[in-house]
Structure formats: structure tokens, C-alpha cells
Legacy VTK file of the C-alpha trace (Angstrom):
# vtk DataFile Version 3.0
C-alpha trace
ASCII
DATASET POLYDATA
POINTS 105 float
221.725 55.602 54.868
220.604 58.860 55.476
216.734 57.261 55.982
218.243 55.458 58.799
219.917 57.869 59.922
216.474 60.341 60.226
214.202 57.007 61.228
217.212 56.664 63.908
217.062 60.628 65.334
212.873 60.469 65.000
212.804 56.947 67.412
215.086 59.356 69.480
213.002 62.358 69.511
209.949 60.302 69.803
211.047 58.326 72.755
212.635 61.423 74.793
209.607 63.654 74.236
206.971 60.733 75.498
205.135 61.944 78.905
205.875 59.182 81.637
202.725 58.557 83.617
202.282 60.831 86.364
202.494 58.723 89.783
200.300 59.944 92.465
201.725 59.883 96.289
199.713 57.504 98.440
197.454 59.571 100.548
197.588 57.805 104.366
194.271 57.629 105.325
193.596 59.743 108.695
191.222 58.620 111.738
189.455 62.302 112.441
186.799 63.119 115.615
185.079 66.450 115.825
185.969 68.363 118.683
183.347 69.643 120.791
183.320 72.467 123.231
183.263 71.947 126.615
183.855 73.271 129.934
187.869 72.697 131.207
189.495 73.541 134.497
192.323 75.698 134.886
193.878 74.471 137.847
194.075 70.944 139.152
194.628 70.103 142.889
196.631 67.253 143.630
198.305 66.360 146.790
201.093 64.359 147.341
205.095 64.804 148.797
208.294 66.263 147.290
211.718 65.566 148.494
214.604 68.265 147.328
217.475 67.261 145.187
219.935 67.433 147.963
221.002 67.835 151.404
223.654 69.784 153.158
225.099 69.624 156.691
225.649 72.504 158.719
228.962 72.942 160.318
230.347 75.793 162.834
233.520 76.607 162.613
233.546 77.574 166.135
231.647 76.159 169.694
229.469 78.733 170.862
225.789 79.550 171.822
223.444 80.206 169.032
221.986 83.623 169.738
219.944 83.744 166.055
218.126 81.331 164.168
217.649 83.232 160.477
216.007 80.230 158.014
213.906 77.962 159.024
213.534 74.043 157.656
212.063 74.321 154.484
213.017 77.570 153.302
215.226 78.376 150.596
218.896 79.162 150.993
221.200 80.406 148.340
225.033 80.743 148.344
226.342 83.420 151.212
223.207 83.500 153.167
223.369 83.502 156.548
220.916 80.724 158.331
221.940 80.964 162.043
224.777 83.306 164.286
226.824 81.383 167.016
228.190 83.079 169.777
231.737 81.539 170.673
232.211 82.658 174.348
234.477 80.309 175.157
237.151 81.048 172.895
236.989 84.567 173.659
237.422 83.482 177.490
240.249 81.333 176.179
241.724 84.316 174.185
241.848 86.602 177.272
243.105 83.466 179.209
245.417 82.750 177.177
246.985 86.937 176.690
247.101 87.296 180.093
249.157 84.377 180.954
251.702 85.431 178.474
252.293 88.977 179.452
252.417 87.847 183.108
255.051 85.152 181.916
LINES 1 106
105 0 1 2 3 4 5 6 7 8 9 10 11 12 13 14 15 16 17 18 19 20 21 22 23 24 25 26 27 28 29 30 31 32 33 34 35 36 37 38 39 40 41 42 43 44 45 46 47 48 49 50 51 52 53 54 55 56 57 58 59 60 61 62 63 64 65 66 67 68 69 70 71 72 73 74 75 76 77 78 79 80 81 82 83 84 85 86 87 88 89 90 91 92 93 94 95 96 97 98 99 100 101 102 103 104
């Protein structure tokens, strides 16, 4: 029994000790070019049109005269900025109109 028992434990050892064949990865096989030097622009000129990514009406509050034109089509315009004046005359006639015609009332 106890020869079986060591022939047992030696299989054992034996087997768990054996080196498994190492496996190699498979190499992909790469297409390669030299590279060559050479003379390369740094700027290219193209020509061509843009269009912006959106367009926004302008609205007066008031009637008037426009006595400034600050922007021009094209330029840029951020939040605030102010791209023409109006001059409302006739509400200030209407105003003083208006006043007078009450206190005379």
C-alpha cells in the first residue's frame, strides 16, 4: 500500500512539475515604406464660401432716424454690443404733444 501510495504522490509530482510548451503570440505581419524627405508646404490656399451658423433680425424698439451705423455686414457681434443708434424724434414730439395738452386740460 504504501508503494502505491509513493508511485501515486511521484505521478503527482511528476505531472505538476512538467513545463507546458511555451506558445508564441502570432506576430501580424506589417506592410512598411521608407519615408523619404521632401519638400512640404506650410500653408495651402483654397478658395471657396462659408455661411455662419445663424442669423438674427434686428428690431428697434422705437421709430426713429438712424443717426449711427456701428458694425457693418460681416463683422462680428457679441452680446451687448451696440450695431446702430436710432433717433426717435417723433415720440419725443409726441411726448411734448402729448404734456402740453394735459396741463392745458
Amino acid at each position: 500500500m504504501k508503494k502505491i501510495l509513493f508511485l501515486f504522490s511521484l505521478f503527482i509530482l511528476l505531472f505538476a512539475c512538467s513545463k507546458k510548451e511555451a506558445t508564441q503570440p502570432k506576430i501580424p505581419s506589417v506592410k512598411t515604406i521608407t519615408v523619404l524627405p521632401a519638400n512640404i508646404s506650410e500653408s495651402i490656399k483654397l478658395s471657396g464660401t462659408i455661411d455662419s451658423k445663424s442669423r438674427a433680425w434686428l428690431v428697434s424698439p422705437a421709430d426713429g432716424v438712424v443717426i449711427s451705423i456701428n458694425k457693418q455686414e460681416g463683422d462680428t457681434v457679441n452680446k451687448g454690443d451696440v450695431v446702430l443708434s436710432v433717433m426717435a424724434v417723433d415720440y419725443q414730439n409726441l411726448l411734448g404733444l402729448a404734456k402740453a395738452e394735459y396741463e392745458a386740460a
